[in-house]
C-alpha positions in Angstrom: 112.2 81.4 123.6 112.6 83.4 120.5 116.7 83.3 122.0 118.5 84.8 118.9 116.0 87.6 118.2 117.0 89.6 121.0 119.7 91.2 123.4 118.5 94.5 124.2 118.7 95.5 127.8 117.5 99.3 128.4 120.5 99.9 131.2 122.1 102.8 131.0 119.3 104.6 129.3 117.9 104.4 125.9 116.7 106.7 123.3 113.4 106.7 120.4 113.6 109.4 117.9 111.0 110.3 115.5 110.5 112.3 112.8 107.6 113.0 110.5 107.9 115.0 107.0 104.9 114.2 104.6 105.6 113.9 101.2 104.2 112.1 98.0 105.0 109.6 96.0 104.6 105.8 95.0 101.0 106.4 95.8 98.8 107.8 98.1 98.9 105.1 100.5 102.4 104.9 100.4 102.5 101.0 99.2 105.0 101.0 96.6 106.1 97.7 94.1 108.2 95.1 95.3 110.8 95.3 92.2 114.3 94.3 92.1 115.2 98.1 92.1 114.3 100.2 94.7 113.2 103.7 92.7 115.3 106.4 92.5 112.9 109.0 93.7 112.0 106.6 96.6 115.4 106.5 97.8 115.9 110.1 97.2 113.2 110.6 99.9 114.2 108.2 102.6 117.9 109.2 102.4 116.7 112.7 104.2 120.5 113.8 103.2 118.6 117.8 103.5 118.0 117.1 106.7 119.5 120.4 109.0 120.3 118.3 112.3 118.9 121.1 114.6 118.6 119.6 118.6 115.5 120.6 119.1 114.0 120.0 123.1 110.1 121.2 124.6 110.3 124.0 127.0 108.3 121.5 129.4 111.3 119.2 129.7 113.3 119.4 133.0 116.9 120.9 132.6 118.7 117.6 133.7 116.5 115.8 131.1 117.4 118.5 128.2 121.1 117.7 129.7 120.9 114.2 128.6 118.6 114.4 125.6 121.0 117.1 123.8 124.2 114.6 124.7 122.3 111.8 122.8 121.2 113.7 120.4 124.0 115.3 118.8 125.9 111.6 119.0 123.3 110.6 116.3 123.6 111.2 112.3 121.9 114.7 111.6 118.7 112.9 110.1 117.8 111.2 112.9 117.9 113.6 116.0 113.9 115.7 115.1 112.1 113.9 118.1 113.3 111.8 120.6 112.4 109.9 123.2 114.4 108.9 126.3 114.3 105.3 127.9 116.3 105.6 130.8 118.6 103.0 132.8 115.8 102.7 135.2 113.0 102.0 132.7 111.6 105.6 133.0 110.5 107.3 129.9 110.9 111.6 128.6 111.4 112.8 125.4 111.8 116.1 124.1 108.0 116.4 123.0 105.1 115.4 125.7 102.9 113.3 122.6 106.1 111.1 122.0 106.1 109.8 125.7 102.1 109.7 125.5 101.6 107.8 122.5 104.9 104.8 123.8 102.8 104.5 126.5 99.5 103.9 124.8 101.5 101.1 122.4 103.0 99.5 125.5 100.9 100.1 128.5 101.4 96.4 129.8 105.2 96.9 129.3 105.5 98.6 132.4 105.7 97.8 135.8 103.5 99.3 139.3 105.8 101.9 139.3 105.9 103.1 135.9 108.8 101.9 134.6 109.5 99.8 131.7 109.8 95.8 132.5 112.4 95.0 130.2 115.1 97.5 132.0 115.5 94.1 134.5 115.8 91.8 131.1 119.3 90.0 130.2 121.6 89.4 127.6 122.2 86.2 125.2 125.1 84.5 123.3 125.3 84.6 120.0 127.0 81.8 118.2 130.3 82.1 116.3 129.1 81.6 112.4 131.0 78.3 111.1 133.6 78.8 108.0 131.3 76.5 105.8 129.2 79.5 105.8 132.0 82.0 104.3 131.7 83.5 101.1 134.4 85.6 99.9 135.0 86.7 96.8 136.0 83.5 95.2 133.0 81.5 96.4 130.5 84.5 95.2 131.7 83.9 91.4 129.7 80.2 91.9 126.3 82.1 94.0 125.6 85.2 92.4 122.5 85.9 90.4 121.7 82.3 89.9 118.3 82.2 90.4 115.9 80.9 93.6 117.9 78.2 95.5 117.8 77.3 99.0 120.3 78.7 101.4 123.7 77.7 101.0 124.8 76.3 104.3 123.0 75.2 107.2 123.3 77.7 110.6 123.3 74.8 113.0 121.0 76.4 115.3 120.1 74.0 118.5 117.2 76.7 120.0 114.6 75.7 117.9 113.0 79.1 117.7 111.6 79.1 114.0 113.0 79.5 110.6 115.2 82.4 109.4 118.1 83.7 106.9 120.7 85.1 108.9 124.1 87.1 107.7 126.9 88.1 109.9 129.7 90.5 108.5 133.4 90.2 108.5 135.0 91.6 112.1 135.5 95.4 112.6 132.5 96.6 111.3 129.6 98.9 113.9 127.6 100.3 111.2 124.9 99.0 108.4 122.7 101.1 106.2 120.5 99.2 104.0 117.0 99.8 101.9 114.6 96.7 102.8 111.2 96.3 101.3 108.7 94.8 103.8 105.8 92.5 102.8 102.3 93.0 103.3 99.0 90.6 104.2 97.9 91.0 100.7 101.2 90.1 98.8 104.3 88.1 100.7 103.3 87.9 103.9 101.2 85.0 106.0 100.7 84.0 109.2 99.1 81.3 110.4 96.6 82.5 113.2 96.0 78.9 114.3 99.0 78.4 115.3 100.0 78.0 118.7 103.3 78.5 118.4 103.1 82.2 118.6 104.6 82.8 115.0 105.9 86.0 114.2 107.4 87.8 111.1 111.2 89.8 111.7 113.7 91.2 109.6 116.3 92.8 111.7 120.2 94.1 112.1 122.5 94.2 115.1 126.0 93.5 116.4 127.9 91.1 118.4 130.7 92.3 120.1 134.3 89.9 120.9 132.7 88.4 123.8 129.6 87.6 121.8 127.1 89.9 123.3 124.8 90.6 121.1 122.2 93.2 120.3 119.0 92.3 117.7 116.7 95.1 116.6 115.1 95.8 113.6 111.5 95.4 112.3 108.5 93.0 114.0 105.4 92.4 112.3 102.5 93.2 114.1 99.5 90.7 113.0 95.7 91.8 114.0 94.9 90.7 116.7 90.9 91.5 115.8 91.0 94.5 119.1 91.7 97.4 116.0 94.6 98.5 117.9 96.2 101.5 115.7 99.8 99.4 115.4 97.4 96.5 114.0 99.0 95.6 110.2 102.1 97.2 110.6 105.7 96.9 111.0 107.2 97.9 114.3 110.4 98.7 115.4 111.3 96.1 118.4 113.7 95.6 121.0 113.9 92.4 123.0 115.8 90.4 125.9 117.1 87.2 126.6 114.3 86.4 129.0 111.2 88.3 126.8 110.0 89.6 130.2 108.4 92.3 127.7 109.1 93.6 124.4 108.4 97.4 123.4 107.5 98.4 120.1 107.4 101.7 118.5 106.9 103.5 115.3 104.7 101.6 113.1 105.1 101.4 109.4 102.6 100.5 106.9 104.0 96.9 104.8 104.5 96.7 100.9 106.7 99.5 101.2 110.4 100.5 100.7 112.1 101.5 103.9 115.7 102.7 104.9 117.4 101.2 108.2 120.3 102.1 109.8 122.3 100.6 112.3 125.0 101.8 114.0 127.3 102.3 117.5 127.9 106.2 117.5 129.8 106.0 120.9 131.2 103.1 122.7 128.6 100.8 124.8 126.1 102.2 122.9 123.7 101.6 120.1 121.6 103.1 117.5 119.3 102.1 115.1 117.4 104.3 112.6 113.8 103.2 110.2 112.5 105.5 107.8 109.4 104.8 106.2 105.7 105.2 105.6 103.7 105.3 108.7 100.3 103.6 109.5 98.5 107.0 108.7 100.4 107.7 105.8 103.1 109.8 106.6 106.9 109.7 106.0 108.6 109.3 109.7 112.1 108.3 110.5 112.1 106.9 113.6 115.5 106.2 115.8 116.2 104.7 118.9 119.6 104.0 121.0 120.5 103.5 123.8 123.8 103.0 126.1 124.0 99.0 127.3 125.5 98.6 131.0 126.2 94.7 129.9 128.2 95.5 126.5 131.2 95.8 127.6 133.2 96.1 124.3 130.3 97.8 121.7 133.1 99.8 120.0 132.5 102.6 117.9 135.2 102.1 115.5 134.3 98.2 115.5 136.9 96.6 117.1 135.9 93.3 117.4 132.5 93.7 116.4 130.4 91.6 113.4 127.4 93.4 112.0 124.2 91.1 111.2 120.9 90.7 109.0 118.3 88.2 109.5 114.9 87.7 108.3 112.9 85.3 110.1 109.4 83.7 111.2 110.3 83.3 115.0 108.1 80.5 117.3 108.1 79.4 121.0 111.1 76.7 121.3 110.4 74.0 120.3 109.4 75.2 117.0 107.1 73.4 114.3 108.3 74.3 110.9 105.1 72.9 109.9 102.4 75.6 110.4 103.1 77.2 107.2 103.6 80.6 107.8 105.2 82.3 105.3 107.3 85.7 105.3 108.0 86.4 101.5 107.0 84.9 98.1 109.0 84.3 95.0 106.7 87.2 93.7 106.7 89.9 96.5 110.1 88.9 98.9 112.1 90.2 101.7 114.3 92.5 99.0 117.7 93.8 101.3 119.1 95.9 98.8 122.0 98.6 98.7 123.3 97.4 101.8 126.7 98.7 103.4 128.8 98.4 106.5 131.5 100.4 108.4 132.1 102.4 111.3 129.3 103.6 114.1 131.3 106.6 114.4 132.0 107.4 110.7 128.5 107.7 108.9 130.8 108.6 105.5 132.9 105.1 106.3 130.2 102.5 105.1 131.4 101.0 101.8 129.6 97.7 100.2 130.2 94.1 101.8 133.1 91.9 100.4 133.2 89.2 102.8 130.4 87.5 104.8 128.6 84.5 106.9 125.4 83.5 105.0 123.3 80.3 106.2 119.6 79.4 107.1 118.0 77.5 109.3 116.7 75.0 108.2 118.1 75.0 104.7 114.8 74.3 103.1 112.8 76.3 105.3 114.9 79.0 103.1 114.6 80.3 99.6 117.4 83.2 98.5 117.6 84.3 94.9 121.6 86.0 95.7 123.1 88.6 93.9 126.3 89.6 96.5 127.0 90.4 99.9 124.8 93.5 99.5 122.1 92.5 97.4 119.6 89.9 97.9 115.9 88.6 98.0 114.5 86.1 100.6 111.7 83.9 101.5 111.1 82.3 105.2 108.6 79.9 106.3 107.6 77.1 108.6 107.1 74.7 105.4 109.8 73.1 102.7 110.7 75.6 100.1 112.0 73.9 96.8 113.5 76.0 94.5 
């Protein structure tokens, strides 16, 4: 189930880092307006571009662990390296502050197995499926889609999984990096999820890559619904990771919704991956939060891209077979899933990104899908397991 949402197989270790620098604006909670702009100042803040880069590890941490933290480290973009944590090939977990292993565990303490070690380090890979040509839209085609109002999405995806609605975009070849500002629904405006379903329905907007062979790695943003125990990741989006199989699915780094927030994806060295959220935390508090990792089954992750698409998708996912009747609902005409600002380039080159020219865009199903499309770069989107009509 859930087969497209995930490839993300902690071999060959993999990293969280997390940051926290409290600062004030929007408003006190953080929530700030959908709009079709994201505000200057709020993009000022979640750029981070003052950010010094230091590689900073506790005294506590064993020298062979500092040994591999500080190679990771200084692989990432200077932002993202404050506090990390370390998942390694064998599912074990250290990070360069004791509280950052303490409170992963806490989120995912029926992740891990008798011995202690994460579950999902015995996970697989999936397939990702080539995008069809009737999808393409180039610059010709764009002239006819831009800025035309709500519509449903242009081309169907042709999925045969059945694992729930979604909007999905795939990039031109050559490309291991994305940066892009996102605003994230909430309960109270955009978001609903139908708790009687038993489908197991689940909000996602995520990023990734697919190399030549077309392993592929999803990660990006899950939507963690109450589940009525008051957990502290309760009503908040969490950065995920998941397998082919979903043996088990850790989450980390929970942002509050109806906010603004930066991601970043990228493939700083070959085989390896990286993806960066910065945002308002549950309690508040600006945190940018990273985590890569090295994949022993990708193969042919390149840094410079060779070979490799970049992706977006934005989806309600569901245990195959789905029903696209339980009418849940990830983004209104009113407050949607905004991606905005988005560009793509190298995982190795943070100064290479540059705005998206050409591009794969379908849905699945087609009217399960409202886009209102400005460009490649630029768009709003509404998922749901019910016909949309423009």
């Amino acid at each position: 189930m859930f087969k497209r949402l995930a490839t993300l197989t902690l071999v060959g270790g993999l990293f969280v880092a997390m940051s926290s620098t409290a600062l004030a604006n929007v408003n006190v909670n953080g929530n700030s307006s959908a709009g079709s702009k994201i505000p200057d100042q709020v993009k000022a803040k979640l750029d981070r571009k003052d950010a010094k880069g230091d590689i900073f590890i506790d005294a506590s941490v064993s020298a062979s662990d500092k040994e591999k933290l500080s190679k990771v480290m200084a692989t990432l973009d200077k932002e993202d390296r404050e506090n990390v944590l370390f998942i390694d090939q064998d599912g074990s977990v250290i990070a360069n502050k004791p509280q950052l292993v303490e409170e992963f565990k806490k989120q995912n303490k029926d992740k891990f197995d008798s011995s202690g070690k994460l579950k999902i380090k015995d996970d697989k890979p999936i397939k990702e499926e080539k995008p069809d040509d009737s999808c393409k839209i180039d610059a010709t085609t764009l002239l006819s889609l831009a800025s035309t109002g709500w519509k449903n999405a242009e081309s169907n995806c042709g999925t045969t999984d059945r694992t729930g609605p979604y909007r999905r975009v795939i990039s031109d070849k050559g490309y291991s990096r994305l940066h892009s500002y996102i605003y994230v629904p909430s309960k109270a405006s955009g978001l609903y999820i139908n708790p009687n379903s038993t489908k197991g329905d689940t909000a996602y907007i995520y990023t990734g890559a697919t190399d030549k062979d077309g392993d592929s790695v999803d990660i990006g943003l899950q939507y963690n619904n109450p589940t009525g125990n008051n957990y502290p990741w309760d009503n908040t989006w969490a950065i995920f990771l998941r397998g082919a199989s979903n043996v088990s699915v850790p989450t980390y780094s929970n942002f509050q919704p109806a906010q603004w927030v930066l991601m970043k994806f990228y493939v700083p060295s070959d085989n390896s991956v990286a993806l960066n959220v910065t945002g308002y935390d549950s309690s508040g508090v600006m945190r940018s939060s990273t985590i890569t990792g090295t994949l022993g089954w990708t193969k042919d992750f390149r840094a410079d891209g060779t070979g490799m698409n970049i992706k977006k998708v934005t989806s309600i996912a569901q245990i195959s077979p789905d029903d696209l009747t339980t009418g849940s609902q990830l983004g209104s005409k009113t407050t949607p899933v905004r991606w905005e600002n988005g560009s793509i380039g190298k995982g190795n080159d943070a100064n290479s990104v540059a705005p998206m020219t050409i591009g794969w865009f379908c849905g699945y199903n087609t009217n399960n899908v409202l886009v209102d499309f400005t460009d490649h770069n630029n768009e709003a989107i509404i998922v749901g397991t019910m016909t949309f009509t423009p």
